[in-house]
C-alpha positions, -999 to 999 in steps of 0.1 A, spaced: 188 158 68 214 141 92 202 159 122 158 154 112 167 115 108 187 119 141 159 138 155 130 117 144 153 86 156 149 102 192 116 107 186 108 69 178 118 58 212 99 81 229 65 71 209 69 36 216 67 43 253 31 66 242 -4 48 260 -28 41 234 -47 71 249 -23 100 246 -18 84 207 -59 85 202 -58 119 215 -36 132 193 -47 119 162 -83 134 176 -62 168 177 -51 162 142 -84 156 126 -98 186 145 -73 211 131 -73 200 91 -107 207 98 -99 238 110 -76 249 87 -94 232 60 -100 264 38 -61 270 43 -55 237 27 -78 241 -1 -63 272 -5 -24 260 -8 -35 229 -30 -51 255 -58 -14 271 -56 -1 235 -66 -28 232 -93 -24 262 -110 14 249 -111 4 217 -121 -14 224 -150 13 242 -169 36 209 -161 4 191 -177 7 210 -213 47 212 -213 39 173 -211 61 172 -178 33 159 -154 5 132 -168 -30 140 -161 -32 110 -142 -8 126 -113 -25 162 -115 -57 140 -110 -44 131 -81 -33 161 -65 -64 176 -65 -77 184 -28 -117 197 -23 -137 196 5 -151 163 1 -110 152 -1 -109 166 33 -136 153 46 -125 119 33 -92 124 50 -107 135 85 -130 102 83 -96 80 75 -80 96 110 -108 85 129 -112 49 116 -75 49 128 -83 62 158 -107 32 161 -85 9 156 -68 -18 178 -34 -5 196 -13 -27 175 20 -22 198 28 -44 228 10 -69 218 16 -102 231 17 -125 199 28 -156 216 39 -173 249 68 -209 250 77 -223 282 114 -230 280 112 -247 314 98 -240 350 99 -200 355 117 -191 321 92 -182 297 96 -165 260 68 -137 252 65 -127 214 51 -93 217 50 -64 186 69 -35 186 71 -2 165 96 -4 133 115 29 144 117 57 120 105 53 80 107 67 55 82 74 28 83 87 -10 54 96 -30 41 116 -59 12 140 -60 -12 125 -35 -10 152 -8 -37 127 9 -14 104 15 5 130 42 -27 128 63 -29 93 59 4 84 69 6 105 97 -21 88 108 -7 56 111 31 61 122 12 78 155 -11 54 160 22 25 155 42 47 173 69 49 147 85 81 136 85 95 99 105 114 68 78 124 44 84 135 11 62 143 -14 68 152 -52 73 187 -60 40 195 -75 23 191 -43 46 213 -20 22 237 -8 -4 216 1 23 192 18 38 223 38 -1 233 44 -8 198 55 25 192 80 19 224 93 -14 212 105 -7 177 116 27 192 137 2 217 149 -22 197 161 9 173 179 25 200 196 -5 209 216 -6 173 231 14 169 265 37 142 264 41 140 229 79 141 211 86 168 186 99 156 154 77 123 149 65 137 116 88 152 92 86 166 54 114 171 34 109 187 -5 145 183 -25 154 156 -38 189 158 -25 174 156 9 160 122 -4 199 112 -15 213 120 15 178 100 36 188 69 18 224 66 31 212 73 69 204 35 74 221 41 114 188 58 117 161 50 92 149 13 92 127 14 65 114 31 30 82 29 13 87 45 -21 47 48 -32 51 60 -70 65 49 -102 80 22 -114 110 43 -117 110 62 -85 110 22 -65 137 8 -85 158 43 -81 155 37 -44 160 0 -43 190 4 -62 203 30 -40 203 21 0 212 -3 21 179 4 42 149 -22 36 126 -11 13 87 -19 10 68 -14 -20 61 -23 -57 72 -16 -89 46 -21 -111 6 -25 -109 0 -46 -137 -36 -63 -124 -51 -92 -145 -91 -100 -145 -91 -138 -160 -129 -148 -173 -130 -185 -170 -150 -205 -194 -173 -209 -162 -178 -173 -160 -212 -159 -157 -209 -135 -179 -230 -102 -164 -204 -107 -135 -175 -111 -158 -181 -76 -177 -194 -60 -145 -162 -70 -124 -136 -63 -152 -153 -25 -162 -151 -13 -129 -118 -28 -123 -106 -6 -154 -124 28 -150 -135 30 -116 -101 46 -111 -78 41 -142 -45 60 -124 -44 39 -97 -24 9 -86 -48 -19 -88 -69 -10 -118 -70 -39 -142 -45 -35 -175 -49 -69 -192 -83 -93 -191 -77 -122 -202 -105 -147 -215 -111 -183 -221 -120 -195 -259 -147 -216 -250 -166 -183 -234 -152 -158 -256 -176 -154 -285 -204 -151 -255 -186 -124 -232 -161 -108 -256 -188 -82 -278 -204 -74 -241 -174 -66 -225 -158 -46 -252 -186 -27 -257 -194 -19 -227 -158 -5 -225 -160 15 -255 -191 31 -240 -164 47 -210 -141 55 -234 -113 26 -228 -91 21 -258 -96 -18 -264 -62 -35 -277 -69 -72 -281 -46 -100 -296 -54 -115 -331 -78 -142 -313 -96 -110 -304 -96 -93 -327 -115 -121 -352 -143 -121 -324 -144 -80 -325 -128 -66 -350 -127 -27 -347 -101 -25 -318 -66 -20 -315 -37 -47 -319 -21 -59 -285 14 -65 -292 40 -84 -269 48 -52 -249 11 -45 -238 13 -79 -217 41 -59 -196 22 -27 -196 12 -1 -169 -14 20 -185 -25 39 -155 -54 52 -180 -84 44 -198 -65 15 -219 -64 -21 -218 -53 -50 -236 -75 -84 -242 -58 -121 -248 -77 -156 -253 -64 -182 -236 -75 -220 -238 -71 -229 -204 -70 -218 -167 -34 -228 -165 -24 -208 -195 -38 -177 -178 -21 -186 -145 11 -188 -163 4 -153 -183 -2 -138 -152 28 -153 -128 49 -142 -160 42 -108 -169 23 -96 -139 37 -75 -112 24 -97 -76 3 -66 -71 -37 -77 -75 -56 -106 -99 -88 -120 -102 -111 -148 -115 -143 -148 -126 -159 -184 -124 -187 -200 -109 -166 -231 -106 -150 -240 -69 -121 -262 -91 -108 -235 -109 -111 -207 -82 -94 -226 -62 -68 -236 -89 -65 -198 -93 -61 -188 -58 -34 -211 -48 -10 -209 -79 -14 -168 -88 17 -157 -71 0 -123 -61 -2 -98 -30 -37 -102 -33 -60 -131 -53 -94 -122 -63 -126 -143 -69 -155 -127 -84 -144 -86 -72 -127 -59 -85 -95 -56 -84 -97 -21 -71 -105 -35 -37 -70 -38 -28 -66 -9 -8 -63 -2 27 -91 9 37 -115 -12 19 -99 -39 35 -104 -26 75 -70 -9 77 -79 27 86 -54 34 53 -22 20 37 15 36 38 11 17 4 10 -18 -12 40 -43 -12 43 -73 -33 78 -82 -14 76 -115 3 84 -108 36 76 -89 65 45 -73 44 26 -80 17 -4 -59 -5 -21 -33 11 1 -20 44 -15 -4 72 -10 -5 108 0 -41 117 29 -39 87 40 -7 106 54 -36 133 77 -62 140 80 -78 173 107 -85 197 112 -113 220 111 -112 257 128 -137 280 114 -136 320 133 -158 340 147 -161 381 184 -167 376 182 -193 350 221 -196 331 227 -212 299 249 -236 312 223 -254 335 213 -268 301 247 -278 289 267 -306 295 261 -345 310 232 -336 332 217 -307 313 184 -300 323 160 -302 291 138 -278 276 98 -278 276 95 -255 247 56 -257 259 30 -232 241 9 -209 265 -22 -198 264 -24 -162 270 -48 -134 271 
């Protein structure tokens, strides 16, 4: 583990030197052999699913995960598309992000630079090794993979491709993607912080806090996806149950699907039969609080732990509120920073709602499943982050930098500015192209 982090270190400064044209051309090399070793792929990922499936009935996997780990053609296909909107992307290294005079001949650039080496831990998705990939070449950063157990073949299957693909490509380092499987290996990652600047854990809520807990390395991600849809009295109400059913079911495992709607009084007798209903009709188990449940009665009780709840499923809790500030506060207490939205046809309350919902990402009228990556432009995420710095929701290629500072000068010495007759700074912004 030592010597890959070591490697992949060695690796990092290499790749930040890479053109933007050897980087295109390798992803292009990449997405050319998972299509080419597609049936391969498809193959190893059945080997995982068989696997799976037995985890599923000794109750040791969810379906939600083995859900996830399911690769087909159209999976593929998917993935090959998300290389080349990568590839189409703007080089986001070297670029110059500002430009201060200090004084005549001494000017300070602000330009972005790769992170270095990351890490990333996942479960199931063997998508996401693709994906990744994908965006540590095009960010010239180096990185440690690992992916849960139950998707180790079609991991290995995967690697073996992308490393393929990489080797063939003149000029570019060995060891820039790595996988490891144990989770000692992932013990051992998290003490290497001489080497690895960062981890993105991408999983559960107890897989982040195991690795926040356990390394001094920075670490990106989230805990919890616990998304709230608020209906405002202002609502109109087809937009209201349209927004918050496909926030719930359009994918109930993932991150950003709604768990808890909440709904003002002075709309709820209108919107409350609709919405529920038209949940029932995709088989979402309805809890609602007492409010609730004397509008519609045949649903389940919310209790005070639903309000905290990740479902990941077809389940979600309803709460009346009697005002926009009481749902503000619901959600800035029991939410998880991750996603929220509004639905109102009032500018007031939007607004209300947008500034004071301490969230990644604050919704007006749209489905909360829209946080992701590659809805938003992004080619694809290395995953979301509700930390409030560096990155924040959905990460793609411009959180895979930081920048540096460059000073150009001719001779300039500190002490020609200290003193009596110490010359003064300009400190004078300049345009630049």
């Amino acid at each position: 583990m030592r010597d890959m982090a070591r490697n992949a270190k060695k690796a990092s400064y290499s790749l930040a030197s890479l053109s933007e044209e050897i980087k295109n051309k390798a992803l292009l090399a990449v997405a050319e052999n998972i299509n080419a070793k597609k049936e391969l792929i498809l193959e190893e990922n059945k080997k995982d699913l068989n696997e799976a499936e037995q985890l599923v009935e000794k109750g040791e996997l969810t379906r939600a995960l083995y859900n996830r780990l399911k690769l087909d053609e159209d999976k593929i296909n998917v993935i090959i598309k998300g290389i080349h909107d990568v590839i189409n992307l703007e080089d986001p290294v070297n670029k110059t992000l500002s430009v201060t005079e200090l004084d005549e001949d001494l000017n300070l650039h602000k330009v972005s630079c790769p992170i270095g080496v990351i890490g990333v831990i996942f479960e199931s998705r063997p998508d996401v090794v693709p994906q990744i990939a994908a965006l540590a070449v095009k960010s010239a950063n180096a990185v440690i993979l690992k992916g849960g157990r139950e998707a180790d073949f079609s991991n290995q299957a995967l690697i073996d491709a992308i490393n393929g693909a990489l080797g063939s490509i003149e000029g570019f380092p060995e060891n820039a993607v790595n996988l490891i499987k144990t989770r000692e290996d992932v013990k051992e990652m998290l003490k290497i912080d001489n080497c690895i600047d960062l981890i993105i854990p991408r999983g559960s809520n107890s897989l982040v806090k195991y690795i926040q807990e356990n390394t001094k390395i920075p670490v990106l991600g989230h805990t919890e996806g616990i998304c709230h849809v608020y209906i405002d009295e202002f609502a109109e109400p087809d937009t209201a149950v349209k927004v918050a059913v496909d926030s719930k079911i359009q994918y109930p495992a993932a991150c950003n699907a709604v768990e808890t709607i909440l709904v003002h009084s002075g709309i709820a007798d209108k919107v409350l039969p609709l919405l529920i209903d038209s949940l029932k009709k995709e088989n979402v188990l309805v809890k609602g609080d007492k409010n609730t449940r004397n509008i519609v009665s045949d649903i389940a009780e919310a209790v005070e732990e639903d309000w905290a709840a990740e479902y990941t499923d077809k389940i979600v809790s309803i709460k009346i509120t009697n005002s926009i500030n009481e749902a503000i506060n619901h959600i800035n207490q029991y939410g998880s920073g991750h996603t929220d939205c509004i639905i109102t046809e009032n500018s007031r309350n939007r607004d209300l709602f947008m500034n004071l919902v301490d969230s990644s990402g604050v919704y007006c009228n749209a489905s909360t499943r829209f946080a992701d990556g590659f809805r938003y432009g992004f080619g694809a995420e290395v995953g979301i982050s509700t930390n409030k710095t560096h990155a924040r929701g959905p990460v793609g290629l411009d959180g895979l930098t930081i920048y540096k500072y460059r000073l150009y000068g001719k001779g300039q010495i500190v002490a020609q500015y200290s003193g009596t007759d110490a010359k003064q700074f300009v400190h004078k912004k300049l345009s630049f192209v």
